[in-house]
C-alpha positions in Angstrom: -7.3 12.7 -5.1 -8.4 11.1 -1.8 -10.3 14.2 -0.6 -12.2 14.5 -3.7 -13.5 11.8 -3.4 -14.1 11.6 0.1 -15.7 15.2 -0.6 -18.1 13.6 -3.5 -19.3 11.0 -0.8 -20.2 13.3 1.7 -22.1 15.2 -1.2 -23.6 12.4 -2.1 -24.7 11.3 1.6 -26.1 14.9 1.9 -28.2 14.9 -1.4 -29.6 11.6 -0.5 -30.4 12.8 3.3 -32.3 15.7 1.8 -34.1 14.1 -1.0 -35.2 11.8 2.1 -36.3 14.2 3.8 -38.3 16.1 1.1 -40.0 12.7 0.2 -41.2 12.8 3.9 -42.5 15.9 4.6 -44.1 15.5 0.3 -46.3 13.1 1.7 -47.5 14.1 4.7 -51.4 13.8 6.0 -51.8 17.7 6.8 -55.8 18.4 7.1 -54.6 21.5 5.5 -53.0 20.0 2.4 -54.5 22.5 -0.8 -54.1 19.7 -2.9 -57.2 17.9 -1.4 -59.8 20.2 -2.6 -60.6 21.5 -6.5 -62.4 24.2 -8.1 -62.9 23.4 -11.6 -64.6 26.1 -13.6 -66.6 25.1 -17.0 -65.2 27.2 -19.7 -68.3 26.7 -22.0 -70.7 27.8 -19.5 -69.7 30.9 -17.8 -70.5 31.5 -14.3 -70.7 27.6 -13.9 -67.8 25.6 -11.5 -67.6 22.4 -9.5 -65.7 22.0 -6.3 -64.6 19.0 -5.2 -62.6 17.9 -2.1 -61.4 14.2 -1.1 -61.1 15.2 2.6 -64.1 13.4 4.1 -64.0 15.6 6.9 -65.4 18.6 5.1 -68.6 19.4 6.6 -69.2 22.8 4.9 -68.6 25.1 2.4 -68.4 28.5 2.7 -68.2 31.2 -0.1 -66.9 35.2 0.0 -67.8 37.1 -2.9 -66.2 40.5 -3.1 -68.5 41.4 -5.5 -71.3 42.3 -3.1 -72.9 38.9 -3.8 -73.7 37.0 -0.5 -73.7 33.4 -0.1 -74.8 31.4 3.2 -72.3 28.7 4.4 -73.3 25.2 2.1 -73.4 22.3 4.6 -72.1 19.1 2.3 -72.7 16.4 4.9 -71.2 13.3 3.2 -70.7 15.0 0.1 -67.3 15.0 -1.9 -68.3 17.9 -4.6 -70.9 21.2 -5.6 -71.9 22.3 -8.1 -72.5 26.1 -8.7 -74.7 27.6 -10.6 -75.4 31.1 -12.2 -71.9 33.0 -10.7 -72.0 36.9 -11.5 -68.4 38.1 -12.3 -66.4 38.6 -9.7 -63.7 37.1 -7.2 -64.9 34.2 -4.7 -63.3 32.9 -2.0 -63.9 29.4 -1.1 -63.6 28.1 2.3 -63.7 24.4 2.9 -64.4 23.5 6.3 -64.4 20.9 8.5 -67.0 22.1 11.7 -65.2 25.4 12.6 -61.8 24.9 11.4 -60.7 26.0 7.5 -59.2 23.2 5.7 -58.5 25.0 2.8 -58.6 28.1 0.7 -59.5 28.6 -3.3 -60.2 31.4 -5.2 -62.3 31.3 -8.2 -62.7 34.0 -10.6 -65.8 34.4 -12.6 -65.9 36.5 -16.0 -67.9 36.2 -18.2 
């Protein structure tokens, strides 16, 4: 009886070591956290989005179409979201910068 329970205490101590460690490394400040940037499409306008980042170090935004559709990089300055406007169907990746370094990646599929 004594090692079971000496065995549920050292489970115990483990579980709480890991959930202590998960709880760390859930809240970390990575630039490169995905959860700091949106793209929100608008269902009742197709070919309409918004993207929107809370990472004030975003300086640009830049936009891949595989779709043949070519897109300059968007400087945003001190902007925290962009809207976009008349999208052709296809696949677009969405790079948000800060200078040269990519922040994060989104993909946003337009079809209309």
């Amino acid at each position: 009886m004594k090692s079971i329970a000496q065995s549920t205490a050292k489970f115990a101590l483990v579980v709480m070591m890991l959930a202590s460690a998960s709880f760390t490394f859930a809240h970390n400040e990575d630039p490169k956290d995905p959860k700091k940037v949106s793209v929100v499409v608008n269902e009742m306008k197709p070919g309409f989005a918004t993207l929107s980042w809370s990472d004030y170090a975003i300086t640009a935004i830049q936009i891949n179409s595989t779709n043949g559709q070519v897109m300059p990089s968007i400087p945003v300055m001190d902007a925290t979201s962009l809207h976009l406007n008349g999208l052709i169907n296809g696949t677009y990746e969405i790079s948000f910068m800060a200078g040269e370094t990519v922040v994060a990646i989104e993909t946003l599929v337009v079809n209309k």
